[in-house]
Every structure is written in C-alpha cells, then in structure tokens.
PASEBA-1860 file (N, C-alpha, C; in nm, 3 decimals):
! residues 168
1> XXXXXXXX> 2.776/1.957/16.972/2.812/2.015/17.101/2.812/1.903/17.205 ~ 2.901/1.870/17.275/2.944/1.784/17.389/2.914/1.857/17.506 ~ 2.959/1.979/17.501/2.911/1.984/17.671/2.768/2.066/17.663 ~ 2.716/2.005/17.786/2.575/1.984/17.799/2.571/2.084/17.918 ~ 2.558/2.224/17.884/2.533/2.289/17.914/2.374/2.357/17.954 ~ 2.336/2.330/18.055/2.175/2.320/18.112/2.162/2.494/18.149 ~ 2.085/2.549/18.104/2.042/2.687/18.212/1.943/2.690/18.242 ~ 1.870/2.751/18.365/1.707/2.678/18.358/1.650/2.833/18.321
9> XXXXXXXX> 1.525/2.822/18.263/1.459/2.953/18.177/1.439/3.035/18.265 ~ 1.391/3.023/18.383/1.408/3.140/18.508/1.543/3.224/18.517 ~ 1.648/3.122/18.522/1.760/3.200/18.531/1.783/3.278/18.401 ~ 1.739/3.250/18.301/1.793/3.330/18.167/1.673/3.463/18.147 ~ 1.556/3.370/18.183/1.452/3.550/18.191/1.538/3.622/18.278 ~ 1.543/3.611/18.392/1.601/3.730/18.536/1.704/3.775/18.409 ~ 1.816/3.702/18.406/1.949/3.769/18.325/1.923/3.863/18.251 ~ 1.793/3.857/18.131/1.727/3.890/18.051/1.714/4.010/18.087
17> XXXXXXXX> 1.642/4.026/18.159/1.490/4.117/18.279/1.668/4.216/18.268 ~ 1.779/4.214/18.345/1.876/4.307/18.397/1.949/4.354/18.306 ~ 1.933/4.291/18.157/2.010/4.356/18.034/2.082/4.240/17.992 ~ 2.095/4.299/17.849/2.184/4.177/17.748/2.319/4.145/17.815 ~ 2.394/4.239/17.857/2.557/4.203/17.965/2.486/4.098/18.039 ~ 2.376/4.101/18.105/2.344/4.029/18.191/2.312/3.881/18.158 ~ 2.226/3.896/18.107/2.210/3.795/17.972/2.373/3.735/17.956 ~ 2.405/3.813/17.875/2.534/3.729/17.784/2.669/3.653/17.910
25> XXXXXXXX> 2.653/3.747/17.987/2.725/3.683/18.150/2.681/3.560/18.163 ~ 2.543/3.556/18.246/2.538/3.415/18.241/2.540/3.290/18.169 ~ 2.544/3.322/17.981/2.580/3.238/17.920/2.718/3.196/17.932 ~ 2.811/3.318/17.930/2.927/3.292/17.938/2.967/3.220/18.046 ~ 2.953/3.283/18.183/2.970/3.192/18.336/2.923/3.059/18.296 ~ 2.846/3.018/18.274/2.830/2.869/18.247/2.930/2.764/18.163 ~ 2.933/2.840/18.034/3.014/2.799/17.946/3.148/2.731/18.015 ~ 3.201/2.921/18.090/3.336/2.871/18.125/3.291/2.798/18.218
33> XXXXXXXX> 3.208/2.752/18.319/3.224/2.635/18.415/3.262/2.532/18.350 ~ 3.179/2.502/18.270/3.181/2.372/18.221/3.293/2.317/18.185 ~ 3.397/2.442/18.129/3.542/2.363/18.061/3.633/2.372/18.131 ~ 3.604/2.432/18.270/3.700/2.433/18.368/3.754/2.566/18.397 ~ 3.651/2.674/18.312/3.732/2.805/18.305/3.852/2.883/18.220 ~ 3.879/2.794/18.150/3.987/2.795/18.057/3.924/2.741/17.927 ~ 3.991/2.802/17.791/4.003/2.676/17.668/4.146/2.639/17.637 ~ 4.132/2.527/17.615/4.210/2.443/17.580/4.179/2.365/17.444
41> XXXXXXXX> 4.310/2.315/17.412/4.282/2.191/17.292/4.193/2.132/17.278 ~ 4.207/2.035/17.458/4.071/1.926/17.441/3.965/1.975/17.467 ~ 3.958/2.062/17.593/3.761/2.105/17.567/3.750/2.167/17.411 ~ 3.841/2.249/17.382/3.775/2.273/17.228/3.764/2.226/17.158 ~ 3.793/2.059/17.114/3.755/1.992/17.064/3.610/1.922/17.087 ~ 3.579/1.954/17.201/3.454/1.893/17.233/3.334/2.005/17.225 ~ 3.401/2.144/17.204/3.252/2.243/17.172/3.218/2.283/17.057 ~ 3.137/2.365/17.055/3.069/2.404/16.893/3.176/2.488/16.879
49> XXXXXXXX> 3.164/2.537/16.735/3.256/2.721/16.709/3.208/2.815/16.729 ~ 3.088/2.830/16.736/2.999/2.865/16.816/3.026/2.936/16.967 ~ 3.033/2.831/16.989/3.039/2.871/17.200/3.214/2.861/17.211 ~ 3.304/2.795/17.111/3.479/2.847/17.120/3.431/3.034/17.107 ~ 3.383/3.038/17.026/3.359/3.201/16.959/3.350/3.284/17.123 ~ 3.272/3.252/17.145/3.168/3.331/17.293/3.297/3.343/17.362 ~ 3.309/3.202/17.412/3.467/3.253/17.532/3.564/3.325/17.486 ~ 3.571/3.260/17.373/3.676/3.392/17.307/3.651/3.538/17.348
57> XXXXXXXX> 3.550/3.552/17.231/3.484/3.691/17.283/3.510/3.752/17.423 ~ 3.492/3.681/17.518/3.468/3.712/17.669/3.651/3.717/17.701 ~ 3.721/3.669/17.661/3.832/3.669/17.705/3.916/3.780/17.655 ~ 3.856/3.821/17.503/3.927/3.951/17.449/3.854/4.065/17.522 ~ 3.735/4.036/17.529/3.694/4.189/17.618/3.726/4.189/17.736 ~ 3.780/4.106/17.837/3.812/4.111/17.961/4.004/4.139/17.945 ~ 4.082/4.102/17.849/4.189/4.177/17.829/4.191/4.280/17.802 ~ 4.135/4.321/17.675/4.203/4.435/17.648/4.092/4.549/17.757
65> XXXXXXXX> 3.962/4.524/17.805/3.952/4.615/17.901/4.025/4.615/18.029 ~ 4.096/4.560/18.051/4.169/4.554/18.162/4.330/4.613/18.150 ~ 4.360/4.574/18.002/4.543/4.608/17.974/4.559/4.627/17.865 ~ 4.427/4.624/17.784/4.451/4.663/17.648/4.548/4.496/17.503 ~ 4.531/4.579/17.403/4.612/4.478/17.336/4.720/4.375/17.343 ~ 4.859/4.487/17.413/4.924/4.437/17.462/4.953/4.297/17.544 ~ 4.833/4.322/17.661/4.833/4.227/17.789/4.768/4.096/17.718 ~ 4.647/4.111/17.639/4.617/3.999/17.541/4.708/3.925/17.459
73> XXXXXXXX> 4.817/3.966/17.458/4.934/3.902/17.358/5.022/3.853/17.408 ~ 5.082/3.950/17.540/5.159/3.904/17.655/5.119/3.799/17.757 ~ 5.001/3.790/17.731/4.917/3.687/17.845/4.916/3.554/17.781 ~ 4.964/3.559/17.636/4.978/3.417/17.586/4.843/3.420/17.466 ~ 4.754/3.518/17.483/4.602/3.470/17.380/4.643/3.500/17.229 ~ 4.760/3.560/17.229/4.764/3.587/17.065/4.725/3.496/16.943 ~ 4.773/3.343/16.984/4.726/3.261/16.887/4.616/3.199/16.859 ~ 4.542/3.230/16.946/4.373/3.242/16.955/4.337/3.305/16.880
81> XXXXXXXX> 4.380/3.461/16.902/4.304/3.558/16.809/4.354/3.571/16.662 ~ 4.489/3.536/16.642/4.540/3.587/16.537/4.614/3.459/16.437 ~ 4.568/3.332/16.505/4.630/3.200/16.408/4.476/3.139/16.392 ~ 4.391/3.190/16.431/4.249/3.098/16.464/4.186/3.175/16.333 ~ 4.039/3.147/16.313/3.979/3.233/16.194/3.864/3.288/16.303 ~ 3.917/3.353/16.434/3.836/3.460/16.525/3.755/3.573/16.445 ~ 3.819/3.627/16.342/3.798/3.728/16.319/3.690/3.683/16.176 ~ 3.712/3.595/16.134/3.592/3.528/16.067/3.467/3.504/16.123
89> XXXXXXXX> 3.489/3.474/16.186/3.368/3.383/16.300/3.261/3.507/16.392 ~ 3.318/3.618/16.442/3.320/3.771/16.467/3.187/3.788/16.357 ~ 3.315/3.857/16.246/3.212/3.872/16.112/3.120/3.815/16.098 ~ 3.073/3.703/16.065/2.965/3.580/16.037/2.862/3.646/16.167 ~ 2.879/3.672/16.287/2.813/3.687/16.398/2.759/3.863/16.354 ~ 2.805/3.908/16.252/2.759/4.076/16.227/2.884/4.190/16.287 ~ 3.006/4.125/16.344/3.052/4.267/16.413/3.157/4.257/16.299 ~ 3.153/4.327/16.189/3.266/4.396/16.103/3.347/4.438/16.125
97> XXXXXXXX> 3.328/4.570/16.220/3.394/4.685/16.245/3.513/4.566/16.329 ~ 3.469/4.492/16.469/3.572/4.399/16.514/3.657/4.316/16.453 ~ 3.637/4.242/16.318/3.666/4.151/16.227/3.732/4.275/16.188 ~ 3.772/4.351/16.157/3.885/4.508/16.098/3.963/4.529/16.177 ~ 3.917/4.543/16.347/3.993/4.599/16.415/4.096/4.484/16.465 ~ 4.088/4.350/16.494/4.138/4.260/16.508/4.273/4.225/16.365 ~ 4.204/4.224/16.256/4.289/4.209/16.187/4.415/4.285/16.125 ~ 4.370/4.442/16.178/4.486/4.550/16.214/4.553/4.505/16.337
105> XXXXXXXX> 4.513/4.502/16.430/4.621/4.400/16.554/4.695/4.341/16.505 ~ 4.628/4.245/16.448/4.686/4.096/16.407/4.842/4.140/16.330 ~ 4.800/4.285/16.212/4.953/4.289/16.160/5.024/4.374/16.259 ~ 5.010/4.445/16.364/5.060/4.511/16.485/5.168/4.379/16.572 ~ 5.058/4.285/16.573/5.127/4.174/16.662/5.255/4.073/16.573 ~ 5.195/4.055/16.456/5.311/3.993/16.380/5.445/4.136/16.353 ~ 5.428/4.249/16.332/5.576/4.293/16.348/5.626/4.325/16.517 ~ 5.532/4.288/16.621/5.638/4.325/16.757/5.574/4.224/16.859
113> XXXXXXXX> 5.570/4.126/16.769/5.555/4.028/16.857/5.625/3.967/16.934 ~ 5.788/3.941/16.906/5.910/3.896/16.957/5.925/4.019/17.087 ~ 5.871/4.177/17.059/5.887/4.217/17.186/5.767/4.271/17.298 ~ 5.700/4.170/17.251/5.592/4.141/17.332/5.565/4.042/17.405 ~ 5.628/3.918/17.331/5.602/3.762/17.402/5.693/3.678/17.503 ~ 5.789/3.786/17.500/5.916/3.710/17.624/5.875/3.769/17.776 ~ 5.932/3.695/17.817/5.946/3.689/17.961/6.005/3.828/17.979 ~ 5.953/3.884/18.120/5.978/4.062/18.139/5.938/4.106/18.284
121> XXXXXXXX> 6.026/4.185/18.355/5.964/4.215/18.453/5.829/4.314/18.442 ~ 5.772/4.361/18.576/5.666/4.446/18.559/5.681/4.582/18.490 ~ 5.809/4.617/18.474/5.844/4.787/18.447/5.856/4.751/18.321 ~ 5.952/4.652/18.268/5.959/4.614/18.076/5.839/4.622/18.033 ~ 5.687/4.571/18.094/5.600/4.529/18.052/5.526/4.644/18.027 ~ 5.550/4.721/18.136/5.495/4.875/18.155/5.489/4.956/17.992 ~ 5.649/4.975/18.012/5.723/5.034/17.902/5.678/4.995/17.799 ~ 5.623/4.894/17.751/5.581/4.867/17.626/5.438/4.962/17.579
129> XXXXXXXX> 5.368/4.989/17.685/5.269/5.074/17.636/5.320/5.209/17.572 ~ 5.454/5.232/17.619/5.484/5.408/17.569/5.572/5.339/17.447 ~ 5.615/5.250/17.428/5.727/5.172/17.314/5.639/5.152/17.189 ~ 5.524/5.087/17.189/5.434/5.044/17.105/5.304/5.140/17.121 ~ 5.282/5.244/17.091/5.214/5.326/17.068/5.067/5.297/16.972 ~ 5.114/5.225/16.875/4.984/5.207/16.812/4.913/5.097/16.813 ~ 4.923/5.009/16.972/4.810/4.979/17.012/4.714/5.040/17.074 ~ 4.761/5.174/17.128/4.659/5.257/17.222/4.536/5.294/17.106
137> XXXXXXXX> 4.563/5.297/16.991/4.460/5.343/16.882/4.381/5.215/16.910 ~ 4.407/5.097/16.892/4.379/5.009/16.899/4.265/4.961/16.974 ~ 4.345/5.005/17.139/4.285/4.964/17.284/4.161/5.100/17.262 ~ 4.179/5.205/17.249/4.088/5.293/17.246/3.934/5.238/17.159 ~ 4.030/5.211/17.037/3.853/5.173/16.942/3.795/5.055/17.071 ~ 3.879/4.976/17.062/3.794/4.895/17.143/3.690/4.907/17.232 ~ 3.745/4.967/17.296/3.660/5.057/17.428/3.545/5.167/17.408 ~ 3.568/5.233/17.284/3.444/5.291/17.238/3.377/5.199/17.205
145> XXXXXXXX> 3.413/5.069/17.113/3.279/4.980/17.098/3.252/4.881/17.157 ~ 3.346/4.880/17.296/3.278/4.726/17.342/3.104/4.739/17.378 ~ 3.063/4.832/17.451/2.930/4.856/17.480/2.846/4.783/17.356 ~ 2.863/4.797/17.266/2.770/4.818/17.107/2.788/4.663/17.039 ~ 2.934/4.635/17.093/2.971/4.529/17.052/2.920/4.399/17.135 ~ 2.934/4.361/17.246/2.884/4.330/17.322/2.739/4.300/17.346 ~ 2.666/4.390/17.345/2.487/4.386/17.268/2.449/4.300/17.145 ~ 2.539/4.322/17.073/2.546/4.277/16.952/2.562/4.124/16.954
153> XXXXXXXX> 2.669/4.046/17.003/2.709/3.933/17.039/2.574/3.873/17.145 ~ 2.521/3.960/17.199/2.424/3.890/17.364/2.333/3.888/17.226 ~ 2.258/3.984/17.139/2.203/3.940/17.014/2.216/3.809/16.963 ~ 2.336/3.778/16.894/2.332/3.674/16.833/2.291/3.566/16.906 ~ 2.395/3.547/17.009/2.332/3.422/17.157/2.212/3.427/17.188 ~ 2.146/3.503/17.191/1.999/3.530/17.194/1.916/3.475/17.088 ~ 1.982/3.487/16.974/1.877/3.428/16.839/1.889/3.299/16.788 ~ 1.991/3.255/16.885/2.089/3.136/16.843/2.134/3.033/16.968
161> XXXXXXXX> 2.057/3.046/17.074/2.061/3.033/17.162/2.046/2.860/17.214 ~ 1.960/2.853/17.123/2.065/2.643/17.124/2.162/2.595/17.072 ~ 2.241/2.708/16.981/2.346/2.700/16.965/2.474/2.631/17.075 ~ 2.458/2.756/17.196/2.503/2.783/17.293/2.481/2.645/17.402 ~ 2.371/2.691/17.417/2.310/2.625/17.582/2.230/2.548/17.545 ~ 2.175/2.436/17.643/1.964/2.399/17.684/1.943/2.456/17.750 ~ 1.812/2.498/17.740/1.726/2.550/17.854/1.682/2.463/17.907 ~ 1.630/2.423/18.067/1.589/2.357/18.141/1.444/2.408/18.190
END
C-alpha cells in the first residue's frame, strides 16, 4: 500500500460509537481524499485490492442508490465492475449474494450495453429505465440489501483494518 493513509483512533472510535455506515464513511472519505476522489489507472496502481475493493464498493452503492444499474453503466463504471474480478474480490470479503447479483448485471450489461453507453439526451436516458426492464429486478435486490451489505463490508474493514488505513 502506497498511500499512507493516517486516521487518528479518536476519529475511528466516534465513527465507531455512530454505527458501522459511520465507521465505513470515514474510511472511505479518506481513502477517496487521498486519490483525489476518483480511481484511476495510476492511483490504482499505487493501492492495495483491498482499498481498490472499498471505493469500488462505495461507488456502486452510491450509483445504483441514486439511478440504479443503468446510471452505473451510463456513467462510464461498467468496466470496473464487469472487466475487473469485483465480483471476486466481493466474494472473498463474504458478500455472495452481491458476487451473484453483479454477475447477473454483468450478462444484462454485455447484451445492452451498446444501448446504454452512447451519448443521449436526458429523456433517451430516462427511457431506458421503461426499455430495459430487467434492471429494476436488479436495482431493487440491491436496495433490499445494501443495509446488510454494507455492515458486512464496515465488518470486514473492521477486521482488516490495516489493510485499509494507519491508525494514528
């Protein structure tokens, strides 16, 4: 791990003290400071798979709770989730059920991907939610398990937690 990611133990008890979201937030907020808020090629070459995993994580639950599958694919993250071994890495961390639900996407996105990934105004983009229907199955599981899922992940970071960060 290259970036030297410091949290000081006060700040991670409080996080702690307000719940694992809370917890797993401020791992994440840090993280993304450090790489500028974004991943890229080169910071990901410089982090663990580990903490690539986490932002990931944080970036699929902040899409698809926000727009669902779709907007995750249209927003450009598809080859993150679905050329990367995400859904390996998931698994290894305990969430199965995600490592399933991802990899049903994954064949969702390889047959309508061409009409998902072009350029579109706001109403084309719209339309795709009533066009492509069986991502809403999709976006739905999600959303029943991000809560569970989520816990689960602040778990692992939690047990694994120099993985991630130093404590200060």
């Amino acid at each position: 791990m290259n970036y030297n990611i410091t949290i000081p133990d006060t700040e991670l008890r409080k996080a702690a003290s307000e719940g694992s979201e809370a917890f797993l937030n401020l791992v994440i907020d840090e993280t993304r400071k450090a790489i500028g808020g974004e991943l890229t090629a080169e910071n990901m070459a410089q982090m663990s798979s580990d903490q690539i995993t986490l932002v990931g994580y944080a970036i699929l639950r902040d899409e698809v709770m926000d727009g669902g599958f779709i907007q995750l694919i249209y927003n450009g993250y598809a080859p993150f989730f679905f050329r990367n071994p995400f859904d390996a890495a998931v698994r290894n961390w305990g969430l199965v059920d995600l490592c399933r639900l991802i990899r049903k996407v994954k064949k969702q996105y390889i047959r309508y991907r061409e009409e998902i990934e072009h350029p579109m105004t706001d109403e084309e983009f719209m339309a795709l939610y009533e066009q492509l229907p069986a991502f809403e199955d999709f976006d739905d599981e999600f959303v029943t398990n991000e809560e569970q899922w989520t816990n689960q992940v602040a778990e692992y970071v939690d047990n694994h937690l120099t993985d991630f960060i130093k404590i200060s």
